[in-house]
FILUMPA-472178 format. One record per residue (C-alpha): residue number from 1; x, y, z. Coordinates in pm, whole numbers. Layout:
BEGIN
[NUM; [X; Y; Z]] ...
***
This chain:
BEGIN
[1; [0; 0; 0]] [2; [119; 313; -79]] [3; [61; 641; 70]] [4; [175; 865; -238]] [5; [-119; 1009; -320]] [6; [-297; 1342; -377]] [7; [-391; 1324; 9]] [8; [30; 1304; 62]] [9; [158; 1592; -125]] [10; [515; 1544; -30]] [11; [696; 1881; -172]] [12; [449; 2067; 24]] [13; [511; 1860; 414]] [14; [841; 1966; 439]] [15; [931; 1958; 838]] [16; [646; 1723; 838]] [17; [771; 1412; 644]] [18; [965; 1148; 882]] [19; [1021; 797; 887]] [20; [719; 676; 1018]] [21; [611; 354; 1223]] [22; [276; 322; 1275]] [23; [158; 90; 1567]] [24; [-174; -23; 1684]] [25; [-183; -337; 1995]] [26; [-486; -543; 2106]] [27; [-424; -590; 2484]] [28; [-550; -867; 2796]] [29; [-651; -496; 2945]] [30; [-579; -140; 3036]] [31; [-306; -135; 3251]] [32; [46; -181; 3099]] [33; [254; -318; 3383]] [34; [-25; -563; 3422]] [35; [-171; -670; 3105]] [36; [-29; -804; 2781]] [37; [-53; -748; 2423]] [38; [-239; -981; 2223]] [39; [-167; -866; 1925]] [40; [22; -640; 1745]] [41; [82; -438; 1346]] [42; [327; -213; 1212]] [43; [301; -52; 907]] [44; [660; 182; 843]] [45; [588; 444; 611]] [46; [900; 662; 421]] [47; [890; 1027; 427]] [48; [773; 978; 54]] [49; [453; 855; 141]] [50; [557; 524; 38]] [51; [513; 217; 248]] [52; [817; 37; 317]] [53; [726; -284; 529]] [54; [397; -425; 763]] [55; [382; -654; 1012]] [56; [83; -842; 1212]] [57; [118; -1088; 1399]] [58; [-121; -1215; 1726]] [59; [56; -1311; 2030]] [60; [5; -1551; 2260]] [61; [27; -1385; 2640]] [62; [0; -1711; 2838]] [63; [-282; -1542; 3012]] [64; [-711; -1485; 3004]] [65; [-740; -1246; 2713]] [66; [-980; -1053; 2885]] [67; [-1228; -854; 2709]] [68; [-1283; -1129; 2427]] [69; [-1594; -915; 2326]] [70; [-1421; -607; 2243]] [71; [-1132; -752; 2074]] [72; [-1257; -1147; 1980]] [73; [-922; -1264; 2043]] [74; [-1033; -1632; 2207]] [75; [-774; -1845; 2364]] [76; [-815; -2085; 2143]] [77; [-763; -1812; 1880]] [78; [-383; -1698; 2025]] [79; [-277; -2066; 2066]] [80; [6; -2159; 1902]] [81; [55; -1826; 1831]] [82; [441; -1677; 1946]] [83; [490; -1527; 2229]] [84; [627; -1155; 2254]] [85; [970; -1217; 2282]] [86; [971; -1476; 1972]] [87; [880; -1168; 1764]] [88; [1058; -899; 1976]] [89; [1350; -844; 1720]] [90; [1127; -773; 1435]] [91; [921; -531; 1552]] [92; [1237; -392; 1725]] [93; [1364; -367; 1328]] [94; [1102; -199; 1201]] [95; [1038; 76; 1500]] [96; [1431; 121; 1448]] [97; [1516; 527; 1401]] [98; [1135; 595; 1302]] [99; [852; 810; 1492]] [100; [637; 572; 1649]] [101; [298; 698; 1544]] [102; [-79; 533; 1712]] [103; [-385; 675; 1830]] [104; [-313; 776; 2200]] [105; [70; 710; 2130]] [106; [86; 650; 2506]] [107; [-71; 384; 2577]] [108; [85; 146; 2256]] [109; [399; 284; 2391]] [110; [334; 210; 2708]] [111; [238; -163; 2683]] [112; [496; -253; 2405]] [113; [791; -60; 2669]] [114; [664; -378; 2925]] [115; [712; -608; 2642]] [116; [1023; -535; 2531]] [117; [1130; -486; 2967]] [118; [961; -867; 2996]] [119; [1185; -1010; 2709]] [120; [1513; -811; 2823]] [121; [1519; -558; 2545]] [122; [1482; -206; 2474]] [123; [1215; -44; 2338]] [124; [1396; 106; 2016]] [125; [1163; 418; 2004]] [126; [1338; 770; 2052]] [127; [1013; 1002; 1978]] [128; [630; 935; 1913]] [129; [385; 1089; 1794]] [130; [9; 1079; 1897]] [131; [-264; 1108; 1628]] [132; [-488; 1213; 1876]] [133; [-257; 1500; 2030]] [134; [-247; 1625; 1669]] [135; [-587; 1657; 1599]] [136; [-635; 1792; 1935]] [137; [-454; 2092; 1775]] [138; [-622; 2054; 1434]] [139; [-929; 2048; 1598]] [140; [-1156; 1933; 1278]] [141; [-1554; 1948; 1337]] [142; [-1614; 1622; 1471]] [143; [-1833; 1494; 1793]] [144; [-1526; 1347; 1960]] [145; [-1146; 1169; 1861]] [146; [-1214; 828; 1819]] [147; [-1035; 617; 1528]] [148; [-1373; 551; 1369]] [149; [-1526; 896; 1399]] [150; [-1187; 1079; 1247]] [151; [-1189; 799; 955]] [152; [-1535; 935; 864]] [153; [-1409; 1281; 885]] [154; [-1111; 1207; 660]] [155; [-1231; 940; 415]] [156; [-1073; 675; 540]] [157; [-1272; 337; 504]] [158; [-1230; 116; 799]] [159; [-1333; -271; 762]] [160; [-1255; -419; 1110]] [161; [-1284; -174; 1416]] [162; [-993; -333; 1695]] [163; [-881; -563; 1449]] [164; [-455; -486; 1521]] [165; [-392; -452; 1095]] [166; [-673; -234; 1006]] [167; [-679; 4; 1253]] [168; [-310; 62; 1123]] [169; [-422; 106; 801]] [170; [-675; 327; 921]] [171; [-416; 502; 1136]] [172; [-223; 580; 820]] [173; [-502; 733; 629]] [174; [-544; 1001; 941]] [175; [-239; 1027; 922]] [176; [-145; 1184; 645]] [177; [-536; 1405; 617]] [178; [-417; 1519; 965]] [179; [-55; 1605; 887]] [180; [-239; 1797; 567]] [181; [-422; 2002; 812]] [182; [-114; 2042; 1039]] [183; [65; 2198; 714]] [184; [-247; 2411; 602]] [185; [-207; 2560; 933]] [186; [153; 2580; 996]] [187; [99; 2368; 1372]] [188; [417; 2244; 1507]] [189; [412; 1835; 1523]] [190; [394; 1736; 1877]] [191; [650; 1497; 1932]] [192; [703; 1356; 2227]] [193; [1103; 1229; 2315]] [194; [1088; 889; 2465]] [195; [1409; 814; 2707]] [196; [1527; 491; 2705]] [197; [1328; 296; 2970]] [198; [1294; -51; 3140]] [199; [1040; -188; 3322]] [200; [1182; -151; 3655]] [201; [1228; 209; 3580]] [202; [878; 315; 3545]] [203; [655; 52; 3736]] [204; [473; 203; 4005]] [205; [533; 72; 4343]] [206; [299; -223; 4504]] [207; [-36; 16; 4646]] [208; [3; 152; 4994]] [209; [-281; 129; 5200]] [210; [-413; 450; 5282]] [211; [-400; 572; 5638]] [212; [-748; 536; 5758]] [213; [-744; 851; 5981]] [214; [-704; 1181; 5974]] [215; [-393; 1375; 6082]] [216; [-434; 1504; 6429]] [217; [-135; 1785; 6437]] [218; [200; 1780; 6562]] [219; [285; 1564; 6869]] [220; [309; 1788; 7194]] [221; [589; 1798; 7464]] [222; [511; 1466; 7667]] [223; [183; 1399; 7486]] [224; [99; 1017; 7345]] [225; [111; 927; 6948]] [226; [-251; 933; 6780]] [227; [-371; 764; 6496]] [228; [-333; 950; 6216]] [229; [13; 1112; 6284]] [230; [261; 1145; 6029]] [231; [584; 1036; 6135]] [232; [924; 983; 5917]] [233; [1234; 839; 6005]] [234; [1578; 916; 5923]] [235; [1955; 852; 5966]] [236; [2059; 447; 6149]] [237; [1838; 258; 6386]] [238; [1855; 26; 6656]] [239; [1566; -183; 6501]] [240; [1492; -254; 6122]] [241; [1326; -15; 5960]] [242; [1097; -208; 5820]] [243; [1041; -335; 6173]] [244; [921; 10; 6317]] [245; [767; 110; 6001]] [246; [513; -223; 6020]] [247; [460; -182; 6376]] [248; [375; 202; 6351]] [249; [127; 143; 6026]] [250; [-36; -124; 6268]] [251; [-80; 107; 6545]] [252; [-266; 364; 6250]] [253; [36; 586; 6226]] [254; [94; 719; 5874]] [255; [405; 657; 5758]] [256; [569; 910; 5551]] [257; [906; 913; 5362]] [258; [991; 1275; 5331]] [259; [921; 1558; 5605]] [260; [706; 1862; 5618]] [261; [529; 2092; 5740]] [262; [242; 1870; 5777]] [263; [444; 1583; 5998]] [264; [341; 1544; 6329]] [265; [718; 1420; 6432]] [266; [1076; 1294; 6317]] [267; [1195; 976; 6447]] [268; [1599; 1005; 6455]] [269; [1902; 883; 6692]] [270; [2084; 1134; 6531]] [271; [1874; 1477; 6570]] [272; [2162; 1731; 6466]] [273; [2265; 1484; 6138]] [274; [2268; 1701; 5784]] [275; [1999; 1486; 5658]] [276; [1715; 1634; 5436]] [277; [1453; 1538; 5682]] [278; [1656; 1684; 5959]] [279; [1725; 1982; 5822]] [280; [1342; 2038; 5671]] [281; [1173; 1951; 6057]] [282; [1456; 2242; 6151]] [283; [1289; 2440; 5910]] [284; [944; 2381; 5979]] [285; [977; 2342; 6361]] [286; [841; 1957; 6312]] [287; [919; 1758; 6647]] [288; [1227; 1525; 6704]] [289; [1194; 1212; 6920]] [290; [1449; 929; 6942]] [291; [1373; 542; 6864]] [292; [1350; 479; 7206]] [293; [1105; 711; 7269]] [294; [889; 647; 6979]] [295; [902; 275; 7045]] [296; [794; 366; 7396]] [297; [506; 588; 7252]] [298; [382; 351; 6998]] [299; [297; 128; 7313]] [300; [-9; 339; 7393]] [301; [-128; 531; 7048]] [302; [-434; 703; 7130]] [303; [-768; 646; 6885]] [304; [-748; 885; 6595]] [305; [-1057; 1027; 6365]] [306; [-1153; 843; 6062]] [307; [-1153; 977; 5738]] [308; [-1540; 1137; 5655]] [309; [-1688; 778; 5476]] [310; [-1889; 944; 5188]] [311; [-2094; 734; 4960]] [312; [-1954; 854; 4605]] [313; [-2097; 839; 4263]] [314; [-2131; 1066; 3932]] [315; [-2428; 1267; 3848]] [316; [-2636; 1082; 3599]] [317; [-2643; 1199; 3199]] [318; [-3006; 1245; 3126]] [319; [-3172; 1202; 2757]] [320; [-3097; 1306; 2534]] [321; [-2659; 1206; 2629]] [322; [-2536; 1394; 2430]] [323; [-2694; 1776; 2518]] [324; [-2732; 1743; 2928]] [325; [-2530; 1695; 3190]] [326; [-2533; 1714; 3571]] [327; [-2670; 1997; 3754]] [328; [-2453; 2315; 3737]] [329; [-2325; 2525; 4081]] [330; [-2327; 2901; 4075]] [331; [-1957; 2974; 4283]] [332; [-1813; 3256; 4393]] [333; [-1458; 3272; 4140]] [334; [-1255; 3274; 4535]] [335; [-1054; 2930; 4586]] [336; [-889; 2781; 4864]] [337; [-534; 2904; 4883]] [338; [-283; 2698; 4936]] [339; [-143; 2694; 5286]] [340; [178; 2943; 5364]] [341; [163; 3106; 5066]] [342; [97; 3395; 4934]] [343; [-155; 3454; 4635]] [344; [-5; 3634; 4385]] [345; [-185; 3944; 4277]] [346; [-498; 3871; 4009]] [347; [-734; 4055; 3815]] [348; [-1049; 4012; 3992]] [349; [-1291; 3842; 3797]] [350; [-1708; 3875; 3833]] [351; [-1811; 3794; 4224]] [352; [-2040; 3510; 4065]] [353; [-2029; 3303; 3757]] [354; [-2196; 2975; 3647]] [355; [-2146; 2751; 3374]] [356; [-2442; 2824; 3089]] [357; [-2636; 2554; 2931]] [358; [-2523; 2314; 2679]] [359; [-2584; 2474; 2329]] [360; [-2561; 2384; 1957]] [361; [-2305; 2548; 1766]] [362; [-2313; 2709; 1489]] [363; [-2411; 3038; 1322]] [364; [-2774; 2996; 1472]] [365; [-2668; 2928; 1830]] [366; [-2584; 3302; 1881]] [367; [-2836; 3590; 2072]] [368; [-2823; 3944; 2145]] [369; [-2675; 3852; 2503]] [370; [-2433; 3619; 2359]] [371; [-2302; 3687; 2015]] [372; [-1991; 3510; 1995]] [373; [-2177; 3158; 2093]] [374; [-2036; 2902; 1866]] [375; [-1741; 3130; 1753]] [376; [-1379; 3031; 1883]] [377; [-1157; 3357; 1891]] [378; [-772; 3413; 1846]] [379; [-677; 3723; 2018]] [380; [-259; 3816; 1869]] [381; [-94; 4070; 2030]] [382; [-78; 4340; 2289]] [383; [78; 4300; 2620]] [384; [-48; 4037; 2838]] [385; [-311; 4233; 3012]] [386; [-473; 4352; 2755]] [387; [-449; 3997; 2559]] [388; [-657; 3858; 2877]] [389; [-881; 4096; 2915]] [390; [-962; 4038; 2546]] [391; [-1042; 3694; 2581]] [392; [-1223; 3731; 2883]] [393; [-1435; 3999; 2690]] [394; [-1448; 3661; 2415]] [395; [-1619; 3417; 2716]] [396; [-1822; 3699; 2839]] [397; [-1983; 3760; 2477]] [398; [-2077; 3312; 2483]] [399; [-1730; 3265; 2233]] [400; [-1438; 3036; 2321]] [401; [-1066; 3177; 2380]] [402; [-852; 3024; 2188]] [403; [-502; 3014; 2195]] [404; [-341; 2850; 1924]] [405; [-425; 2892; 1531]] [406; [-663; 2565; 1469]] [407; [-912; 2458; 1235]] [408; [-1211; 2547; 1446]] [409; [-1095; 2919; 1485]] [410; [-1350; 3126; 1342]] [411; [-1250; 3504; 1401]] [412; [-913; 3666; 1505]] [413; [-877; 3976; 1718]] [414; [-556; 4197; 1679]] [415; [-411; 4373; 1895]] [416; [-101; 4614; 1886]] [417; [223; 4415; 1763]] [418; [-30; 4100; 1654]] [419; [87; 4216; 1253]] [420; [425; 4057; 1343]] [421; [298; 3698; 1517]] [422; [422; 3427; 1268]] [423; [70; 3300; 1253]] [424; [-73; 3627; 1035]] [425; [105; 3493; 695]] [426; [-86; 3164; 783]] [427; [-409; 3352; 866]] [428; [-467; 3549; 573]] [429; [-393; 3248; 322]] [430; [-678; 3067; 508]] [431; [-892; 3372; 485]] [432; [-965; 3404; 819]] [433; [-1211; 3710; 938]] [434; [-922; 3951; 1109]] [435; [-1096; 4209; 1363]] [436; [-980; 4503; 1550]] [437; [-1049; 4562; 1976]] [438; [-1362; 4757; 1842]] [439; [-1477; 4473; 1753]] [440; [-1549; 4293; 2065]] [441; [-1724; 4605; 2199]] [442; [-2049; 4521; 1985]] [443; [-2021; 4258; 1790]] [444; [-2391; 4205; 1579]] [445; [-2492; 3876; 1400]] [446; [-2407; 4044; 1040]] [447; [-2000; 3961; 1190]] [448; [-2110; 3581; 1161]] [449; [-1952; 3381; 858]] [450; [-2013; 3028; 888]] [451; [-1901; 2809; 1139]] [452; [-1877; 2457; 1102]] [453; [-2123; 2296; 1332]] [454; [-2047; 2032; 1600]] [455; [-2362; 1807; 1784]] [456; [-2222; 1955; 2099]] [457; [-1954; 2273; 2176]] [458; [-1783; 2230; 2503]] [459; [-1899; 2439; 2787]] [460; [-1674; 2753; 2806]] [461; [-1604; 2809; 3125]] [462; [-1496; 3098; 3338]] [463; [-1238; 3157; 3583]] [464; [-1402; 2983; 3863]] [465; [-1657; 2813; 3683]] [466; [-1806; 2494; 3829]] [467; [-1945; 2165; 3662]] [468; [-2067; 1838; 3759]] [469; [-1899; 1541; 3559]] [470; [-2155; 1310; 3415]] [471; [-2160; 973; 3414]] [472; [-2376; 711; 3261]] [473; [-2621; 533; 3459]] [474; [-2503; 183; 3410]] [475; [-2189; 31; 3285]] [476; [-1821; 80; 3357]] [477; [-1733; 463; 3454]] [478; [-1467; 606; 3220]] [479; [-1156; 770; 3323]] [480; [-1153; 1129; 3289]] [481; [-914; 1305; 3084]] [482; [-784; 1698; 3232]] [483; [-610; 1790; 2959]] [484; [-346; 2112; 2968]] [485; [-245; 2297; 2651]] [486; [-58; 2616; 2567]] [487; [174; 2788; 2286]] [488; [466; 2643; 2220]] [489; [805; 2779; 2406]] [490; [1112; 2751; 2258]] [491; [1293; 2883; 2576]] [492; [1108; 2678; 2895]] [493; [937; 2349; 2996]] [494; [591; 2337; 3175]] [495; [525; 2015; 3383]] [496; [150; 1963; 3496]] [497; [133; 1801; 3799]] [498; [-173; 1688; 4071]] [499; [-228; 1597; 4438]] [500; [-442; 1381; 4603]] [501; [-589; 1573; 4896]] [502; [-764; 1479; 5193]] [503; [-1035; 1656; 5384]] [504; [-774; 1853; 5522]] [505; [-629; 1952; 5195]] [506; [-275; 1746; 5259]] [507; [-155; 1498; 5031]] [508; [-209; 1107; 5274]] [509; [151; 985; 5179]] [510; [386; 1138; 4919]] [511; [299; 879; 4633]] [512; [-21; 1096; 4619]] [513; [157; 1388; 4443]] [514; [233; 1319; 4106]] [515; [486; 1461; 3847]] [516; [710; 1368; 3588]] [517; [913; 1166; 3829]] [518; [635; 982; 3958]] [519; [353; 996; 3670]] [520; [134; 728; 3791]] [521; [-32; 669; 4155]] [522; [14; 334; 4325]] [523; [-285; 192; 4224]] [524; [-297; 383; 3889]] [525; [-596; 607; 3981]] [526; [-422; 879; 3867]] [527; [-180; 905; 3587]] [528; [21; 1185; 3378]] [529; [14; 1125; 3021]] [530; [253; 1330; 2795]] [531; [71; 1418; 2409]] [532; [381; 1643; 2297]] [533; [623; 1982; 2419]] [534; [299; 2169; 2459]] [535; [-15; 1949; 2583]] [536; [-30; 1706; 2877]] [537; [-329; 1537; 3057]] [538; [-379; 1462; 3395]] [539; [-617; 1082; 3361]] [540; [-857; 1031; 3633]] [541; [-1028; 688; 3767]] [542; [-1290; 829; 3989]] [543; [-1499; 571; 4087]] [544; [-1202; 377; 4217]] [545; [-1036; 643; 4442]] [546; [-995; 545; 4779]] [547; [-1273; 725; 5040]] [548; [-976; 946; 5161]] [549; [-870; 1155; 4867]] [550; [-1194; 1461; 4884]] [551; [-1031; 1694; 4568]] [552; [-753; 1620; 4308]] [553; [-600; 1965; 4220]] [554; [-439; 1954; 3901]] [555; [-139; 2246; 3875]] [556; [153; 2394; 3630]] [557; [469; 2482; 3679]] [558; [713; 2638; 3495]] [559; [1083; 2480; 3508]] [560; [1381; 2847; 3503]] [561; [1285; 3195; 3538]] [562; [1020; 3193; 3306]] [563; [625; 3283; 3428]] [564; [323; 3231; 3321]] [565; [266; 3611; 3193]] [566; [529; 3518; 2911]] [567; [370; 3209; 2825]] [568; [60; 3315; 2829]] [569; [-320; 3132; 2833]] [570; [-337; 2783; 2944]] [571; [-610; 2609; 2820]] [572; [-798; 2345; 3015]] [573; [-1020; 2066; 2898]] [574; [-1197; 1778; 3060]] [575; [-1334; 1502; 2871]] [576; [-1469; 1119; 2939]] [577; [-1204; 824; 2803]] [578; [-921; 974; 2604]] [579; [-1065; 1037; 2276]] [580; [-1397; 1187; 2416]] [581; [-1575; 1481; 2344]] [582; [-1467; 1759; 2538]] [583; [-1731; 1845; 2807]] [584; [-1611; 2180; 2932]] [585; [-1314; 2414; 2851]] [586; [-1126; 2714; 2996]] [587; [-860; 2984; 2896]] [588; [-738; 3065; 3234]] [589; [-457; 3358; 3178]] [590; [-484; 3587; 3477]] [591; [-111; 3530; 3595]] [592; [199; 3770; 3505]] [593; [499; 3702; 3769]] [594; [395; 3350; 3879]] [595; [587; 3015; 3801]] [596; [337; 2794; 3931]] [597; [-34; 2768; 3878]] [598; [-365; 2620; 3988]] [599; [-550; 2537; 3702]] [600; [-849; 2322; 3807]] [601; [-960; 2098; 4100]] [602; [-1155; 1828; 4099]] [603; [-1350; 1734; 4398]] [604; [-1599; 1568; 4613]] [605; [-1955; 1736; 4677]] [606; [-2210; 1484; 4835]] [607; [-2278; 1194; 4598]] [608; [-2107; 1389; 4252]] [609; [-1766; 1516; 4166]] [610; [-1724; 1865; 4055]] [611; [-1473; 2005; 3850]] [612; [-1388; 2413; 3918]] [613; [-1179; 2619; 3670]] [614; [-941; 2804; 3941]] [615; [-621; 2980; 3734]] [616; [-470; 3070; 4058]] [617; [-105; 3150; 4023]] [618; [169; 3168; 4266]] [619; [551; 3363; 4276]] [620; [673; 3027; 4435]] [621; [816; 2731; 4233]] [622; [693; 2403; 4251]] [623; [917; 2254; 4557]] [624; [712; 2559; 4764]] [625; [373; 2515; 4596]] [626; [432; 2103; 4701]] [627; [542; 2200; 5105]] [628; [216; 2331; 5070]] [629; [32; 2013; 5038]] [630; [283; 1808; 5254]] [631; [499; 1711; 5015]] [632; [894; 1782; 5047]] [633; [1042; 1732; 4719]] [634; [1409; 1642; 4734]] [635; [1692; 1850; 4532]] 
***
């Protein structure tokens, strides 16, 4: 099969023609480090267009194949079939020095990393790229991302939905109508760099159990222990470690492995050693105690609080699906601050603000109260204040902010300096309507061109907005997908990170804080998925998030000098499963001298979750913004 064809003009993709391998695996289940692949394709494409090999082969894991009725891969179906390692070098060959391109890039590169770790090779991949990351940036007009609904979009003709080989053919045809699009709109590919990695390397640890009570404080002068207590140990003991650490978690002491302001005491023999728990209870005035004396305390530990039990679930979608969802809060925009520091200074936005009803889009969805409904807006230009006050004006009028050139944007505002943004010689080839700050005084229906029409717009929300996330009534609950994007830097990285709070807004142990160092939680709950330089998502399993963990609140941070004012907007998005339809969506820009950045939380309000768009910034860097939620993060 070739892919030279009028849909692969090749003198015109320039920086977008690579060696390509694409990749689609059928898998036992979802989780990588604990499910295998069942089967597995590669197609390797040329920068030509021209395919150069394929593979498909189905695998046999030596385990149930689980979901035989999404994938109808029987046993008796893989027997006799190799095993992965039998067929390791191959695919090895073929993903040699190419992009490894599938839909959701992650999680094929995931699962074939554990392979490859299982059979004591490396996972030949250097960069990927993810076909749904890219048309996250196209952004065509379609109802969600999935494989089949962007194969309608582009023409492609799919035969055998989850069948391994033709969703890689598939993948190849949206591949090359969405690197089109990427080239009619000059978009930067998002690849992502892949470091070598073995399995060992990026396994989460076995699940702790989560302390089942509350944190009482800091232990007083001659006082007893209490369940609930964080206590950390440093420096040479007297007993194993492992010994005082089992008998502590038994006695309901939460056991933590780094020290702050949040610990109730440090366990040490050696109280004036230049440890970095010593020196950061020092810092934080956390008790000392020696082993003696904690072994002596842990004899009578006092009952502690239990975590609030709260009967969870998801507010129900009612029909029709696709135009409701839960009920919607009216908030005031203020949000919790984090503990010891200091908000940075923020335009104020409106006391009160709500989320507004789903709506069609399109050039009928508009009113004399909301004009812009249906339109998404470019604003180029100006300093950063005025930018943000221009795209608030855009939410206020019922439009959506956006902030990089896509194909859904409908109308672009300039501002001073906007002529010289590299995106204008792009812009006027496509045509694009090109307005002045005037225009967002009054804009009138006449202003309308046409705008291509989705079943369902995301709710735009503002700064401090508040939604329910929807769930079906019956079946499995899907993960959902908080989603981070922003322009392109050249000169900084941005790392999106959450924490797992508690009712008292502290992390319960330090594997609850996730980063780039840590991207998954023990139980996998909560996971950081990378779609390129300029987009990462923070995945959530809600329904199986232990009783303890009350708000997940998802944050930026800016790695140098850099802050958010130079970057600019970040846009959020949340959507159900990974190639969902985007539910709701905010352009949260408010910040100018901060590094680090609240953009949404996600938490617990009787029987529903609730997700708020917050765009709180702070001065402080990330190892500050991390104290804050009990969390020391080593240099």
């Amino acid at each position: 099969m070739s892919l030279a064809s009028p849909f692969w003009d090749v003198p015109a993709m320039g920086d977008y023609a690579y060696d390509w391998a694409l990749v689609d695996v059928e898998t036992s289940g979802l989780i990588a480090r604990r499910d295998r692949v069942l089967s597995v394709a590669v197609i390797t494409i040329g920068p030509d267009g021209e395919q150069t090999g394929e593979l498909s082969t189905l695998l046999n894991p030596g385990c149930d194949p689980g979901p035989v009725e999404v994938h109808g891969l029987t046993v008796e179906r893989l027997q006799g079939a190799p095993t992965f390692d039998q067929v390791a070098g191959r695919i090895g060959a073929m993903l040699q020095d190419r992009v490894l391109v599938a839909h959701n890039a992650q999680f094929d590169y995931d699962f074939l990393a554990h392979e490859f770790a299982r059979a004591r090779m490396w996972l030949p991949v250097s960069q990927r790229l993810c076909t749904l990351a890219l048309n996250r940036q196209v952004d065509p007009p379609t109802d969600d991302m999935k494989l089949g609904t962007l194969a309608a979009h582009y023409g492609v003709s799919q035969q055998r939905a989850h069948d391994a080989l033709d969703d890689t053919r598939v993948l190849a045809g949206i591949l090359r109508a969405s690197l089109r699009e990427a080239a009619r709109l000059d978009l930067p590919l998002p690849l992502v760099t892949c470091p070598p990695r073995t399995e060992s390397q990026f396994s989460p640890k076995p699940p702790k159990t989560p302390c089942a009570y509350r944190n009482p404080g800091r232990l007083t002068p001659g006082g007893p222990l209490q369940q609930g207590m964080k206590v950390a140990i440093t420096g040479e003991t007297a007993h194993a470690r492992a010994e005082l650490v089992g008998r502590a978690v038994a006695a309901g002491l939460n056991m933590m492995t780094s020290v702050s302001r949040h610990t109730s005491v440090l366990v040490t023999n050696e109280p004036t050693a230049d440890s970095a728990k010593a020196r950061r209870a020092l810092a934080e005035g956390v008790p000392v105690i020696d082993e003696q004396s904690f072994l002596r305390l842990l004899a009578d530990v006092q009952p502690g609080t239990a975590h609030e039990a709260t009967a969870v679930g998801t507010a129900p979608v009612t029909v029709p699906e696709a135009e409701q969802v839960g009920p919607v809060e009216v908030v005031s925009t203020t949000t919790a601050a984090v503990p010891t520091l200091e908000a940075a200074t923020l335009p104020t936005a409106s006391p009160c603000v709500s989320v507004p009803a789903p709506r069609q889009s399109g050039p009928s969805a508009g009113s004399s109260d909301k004009p812009l409904a249906g339109r998404r807006v470019l604003v180029l230009g100006g300093v950063h204040t005025d930018a943000a006050a221009a795209r608030t004006r855009v939410v206020e009028l019922g439009g959506s902010a956006a902030i990089n050139l896509s194909a859904s944007v409908t109308d672009v505002v300039l501002l001073p300096g906007g002529e010289d943004d590299r995106r204008m010689r792009r812009i006027t080839a496509l045509e694009l309507p090109v307005r002045d700050l005037h225009w967002l005084a009054s804009p009138t229906a006449t202003d309308h061109n046409a705008v291509a029409v989705r079943l369902q717009d995301p709710h735009v929300m503002p700064r401090g907005g508040v939604i329910d996330l929807p769930m079906p009534h019956s079946g499995p609950a899907p993960e959902w997908y908080i989603t981070a994007g922003w322009a392109p830097q050249s000169d900084c990285g941005i790392d999106l990170v959450a924490f797992l709070l508690d009712e008292d807004e502290q992390v319960t142990f330090d594997e609850d804080f996730i980063f780039y160092g840590a991207p998954e939680s023990p139980a996998g709950t909560v996971r950081l998925l990378t779609g390129g330089p300029a987009e990462q998502t923070i995945a959530l399993d809600l329904a199986s998030l232990p009783p303890a963990t009350r708000k997940i609140v998802v944050a930026a941070a800016i790695d140098g000098a850099t802050t958010f004012g130079t970057v600019g907007a970040i846009q959020i998005s949340a959507a159900p499963g990974s190639s969902g339809a985007p539910l709701a969506r905010a352009t949260l820009d408010a910040a100018t001298t901060e590094r680090t950045m609240l953009l949404a939380e996600i938490y617990r309000r009787g029987a529903v979750w609730r997700l708020r768009a917050v765009g709180q910034g702070y001065d402080h860097g990330l190892d500050a913004l991390a104290r804050g939620y009990g969390v020391d993060i080593a240099d």
